[in-house]
C-alpha positions as MATLAB code, in Angstrom:
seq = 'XXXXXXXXXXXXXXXXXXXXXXXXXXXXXXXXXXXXXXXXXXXXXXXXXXXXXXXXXXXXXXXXXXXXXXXXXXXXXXXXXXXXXXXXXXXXXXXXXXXX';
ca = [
    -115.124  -84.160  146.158;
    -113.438  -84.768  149.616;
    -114.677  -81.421  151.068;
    -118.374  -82.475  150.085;
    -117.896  -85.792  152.007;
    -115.825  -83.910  155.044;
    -118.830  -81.489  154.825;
    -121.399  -84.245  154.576;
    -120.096  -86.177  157.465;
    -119.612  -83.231  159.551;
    -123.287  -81.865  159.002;
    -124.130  -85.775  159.835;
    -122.708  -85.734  163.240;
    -123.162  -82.291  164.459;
    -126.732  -81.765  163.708;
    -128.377  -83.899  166.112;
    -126.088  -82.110  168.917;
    -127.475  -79.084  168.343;
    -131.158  -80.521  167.456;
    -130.435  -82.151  170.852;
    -130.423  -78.762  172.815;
    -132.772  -77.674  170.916;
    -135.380  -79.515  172.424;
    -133.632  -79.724  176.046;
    -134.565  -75.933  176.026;
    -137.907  -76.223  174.180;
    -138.668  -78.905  177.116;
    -137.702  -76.983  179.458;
    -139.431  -73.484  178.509;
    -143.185  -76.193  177.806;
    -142.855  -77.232  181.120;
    -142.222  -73.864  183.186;
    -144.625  -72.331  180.919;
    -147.365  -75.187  182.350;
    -146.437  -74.917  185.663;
    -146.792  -71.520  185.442;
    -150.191  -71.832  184.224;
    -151.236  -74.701  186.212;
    -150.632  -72.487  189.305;
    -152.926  -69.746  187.963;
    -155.672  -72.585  187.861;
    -154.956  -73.525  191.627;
    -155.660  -69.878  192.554;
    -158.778  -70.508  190.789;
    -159.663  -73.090  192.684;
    -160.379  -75.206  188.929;
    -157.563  -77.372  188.491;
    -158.235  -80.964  186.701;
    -157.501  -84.079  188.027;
    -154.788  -85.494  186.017;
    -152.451  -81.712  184.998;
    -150.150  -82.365  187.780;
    -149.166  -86.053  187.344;
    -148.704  -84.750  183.501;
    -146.342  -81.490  184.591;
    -144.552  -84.682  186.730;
    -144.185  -86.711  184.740;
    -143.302  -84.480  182.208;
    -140.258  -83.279  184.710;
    -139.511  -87.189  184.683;
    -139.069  -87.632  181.414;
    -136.777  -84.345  181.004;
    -134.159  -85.593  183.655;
    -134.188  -88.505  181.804;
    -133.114  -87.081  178.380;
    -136.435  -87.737  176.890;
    -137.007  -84.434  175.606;
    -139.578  -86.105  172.686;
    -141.700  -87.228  175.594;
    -141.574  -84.514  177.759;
    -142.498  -82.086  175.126;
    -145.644  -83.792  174.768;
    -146.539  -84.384  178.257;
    -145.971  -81.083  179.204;
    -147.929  -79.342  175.791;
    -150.543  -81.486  177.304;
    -150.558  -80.413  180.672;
    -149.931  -76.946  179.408;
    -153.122  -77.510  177.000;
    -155.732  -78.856  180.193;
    -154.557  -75.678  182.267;
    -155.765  -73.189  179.295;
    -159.071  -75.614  179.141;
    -159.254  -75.460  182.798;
    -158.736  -71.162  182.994;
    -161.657  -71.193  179.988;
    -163.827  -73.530  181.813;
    -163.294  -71.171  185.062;
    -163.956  -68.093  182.801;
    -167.180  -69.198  181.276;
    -169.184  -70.688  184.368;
    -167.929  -68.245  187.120;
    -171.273  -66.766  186.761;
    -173.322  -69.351  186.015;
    -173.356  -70.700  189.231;
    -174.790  -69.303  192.179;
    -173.029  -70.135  195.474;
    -174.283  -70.524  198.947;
    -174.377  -67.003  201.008;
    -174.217  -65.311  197.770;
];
């Protein structure tokens, strides 16, 4: 019976350690992966308005500790720069340019 409580208790307090760096690294590998992608959508000269305040403050929140909130700000971030490459991709032809 005391080895299930020891157990218990141990599995109580070490768990959200390691669910802690967990998500340190998953918020850290979101927001390299968007700047990464958000610098492919400079090159293409189609990069939205608000993906670099996200990738910011998505940086912010990560020095802070608040991997919870820097996950999300950087998925979305990460999520306009795939729009952004699609939207590039389907009306690079569509337009026709001056001295073209």
């Amino acid at each position: 019976m005391y080895r299930f409580i020891i157990t218990l208790a141990l599995m109580i307090i070490v768990t959200p350690v390691f669910a802690g760096d967990n998500d340190k690294a998953k918020s850290s590998q979101i927001i390299k992966e968007a700047k990464t992608t958000y610098k492919e959508v400079v090159k293409l000269n189609n990069a939205w308005r608000d993906t670099k305040k996200l990738i910011k403050k998505a940086s912010e929140a990560h020095s802070k500790k608040n991997y919870e909130k820097s996950i999300s700000l950087a998925n979305q971030a990460l999520n306009q720069s795939k729009m952004a490459i699609e939207q590039h991709n389907r009306q690079k032809d569509n337009y026709r340019f001056l001295g073209q």
